[in-house]
Structures are given as C-alpha cells and as structure tokens.
C-alpha positions in Angstrom: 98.7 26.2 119.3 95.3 28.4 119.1 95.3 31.4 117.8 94.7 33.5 120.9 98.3 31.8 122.0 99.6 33.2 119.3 98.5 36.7 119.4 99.7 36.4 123.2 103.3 35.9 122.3 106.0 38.9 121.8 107.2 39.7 117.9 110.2 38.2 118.6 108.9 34.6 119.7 106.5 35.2 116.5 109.4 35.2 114.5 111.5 32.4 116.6 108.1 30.1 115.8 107.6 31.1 112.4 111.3 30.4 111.9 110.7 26.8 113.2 107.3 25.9 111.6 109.3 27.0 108.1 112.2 24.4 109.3 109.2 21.9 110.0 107.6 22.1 106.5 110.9 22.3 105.1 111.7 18.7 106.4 108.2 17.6 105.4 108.6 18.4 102.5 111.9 16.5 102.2 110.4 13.4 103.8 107.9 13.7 101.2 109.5 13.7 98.0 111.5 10.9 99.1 108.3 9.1 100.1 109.4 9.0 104.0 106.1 11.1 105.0 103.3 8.4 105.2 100.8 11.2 107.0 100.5 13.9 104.2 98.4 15.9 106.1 100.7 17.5 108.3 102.1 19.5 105.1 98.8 20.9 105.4 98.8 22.1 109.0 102.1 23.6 108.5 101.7 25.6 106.1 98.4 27.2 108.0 100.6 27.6 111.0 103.2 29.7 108.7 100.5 31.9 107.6 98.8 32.1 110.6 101.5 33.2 112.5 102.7 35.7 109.7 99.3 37.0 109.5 99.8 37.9 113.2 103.5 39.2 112.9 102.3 41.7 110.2 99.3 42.6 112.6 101.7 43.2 115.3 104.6 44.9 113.2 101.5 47.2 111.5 99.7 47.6 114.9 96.6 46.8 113.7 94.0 46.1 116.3 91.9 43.0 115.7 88.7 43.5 116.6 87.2 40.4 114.1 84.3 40.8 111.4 86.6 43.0 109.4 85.3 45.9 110.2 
C-alpha cells in the first residue's frame, strides 16, 4: 500500500490495518523461528508497514499537517 493510501484512510481503519500487519509479523515471526519462513525479507516489510502506519495514526490522532521537508 503507498503511503498516500494510507494517509487517505480513516483512524479507525489505521488501527484495523495496524492491528493486522502486527498479526502478520506476529506469524512471521513464528514461521521463522521454526524455520517455515524461507523469504526472510518480508519480516522486513512488515515491520516498515507497522511503523509506517503508526507514524500516520499519531499524525492523525496529533493533527499534525504534513506538509514534507520537516519544516
């Protein structure tokens, strides 16, 4: 999803996708450990979609405007 998707949605699907990418690494992380997960980079991409769409939950929740450069 890019990031001007995500800045598009409400808080509370924010939340309800942030709930599932934290499901998603959570199960990645579990196929991992027992050496299921032959693609290690997607633990990588999930954890940037968790912050990413944090980072835009606390934007919203703060109402910050982004206006990029941060100026």
């Amino acid at each position: 999803m890019k990031l001007e998707e995500m800045r598009a949605l409400s808080p509370q699907e924010i939340r309800s996708r942030l709930e599932d990418a934290r499901e998603e690494y959570f199960r990645l992380r579990f196929q991992f450990s027992g050496g299921q997960l032959t693609d290690t980079s997607r633990l990588r991409v999930a954890r940037r979609e968790i912050a990413r769409l944090a980072t835009i939950l606390q934007e919203v929740e703060l109402e910050v405007e982004y206006e990029g450069g941060g100026e």
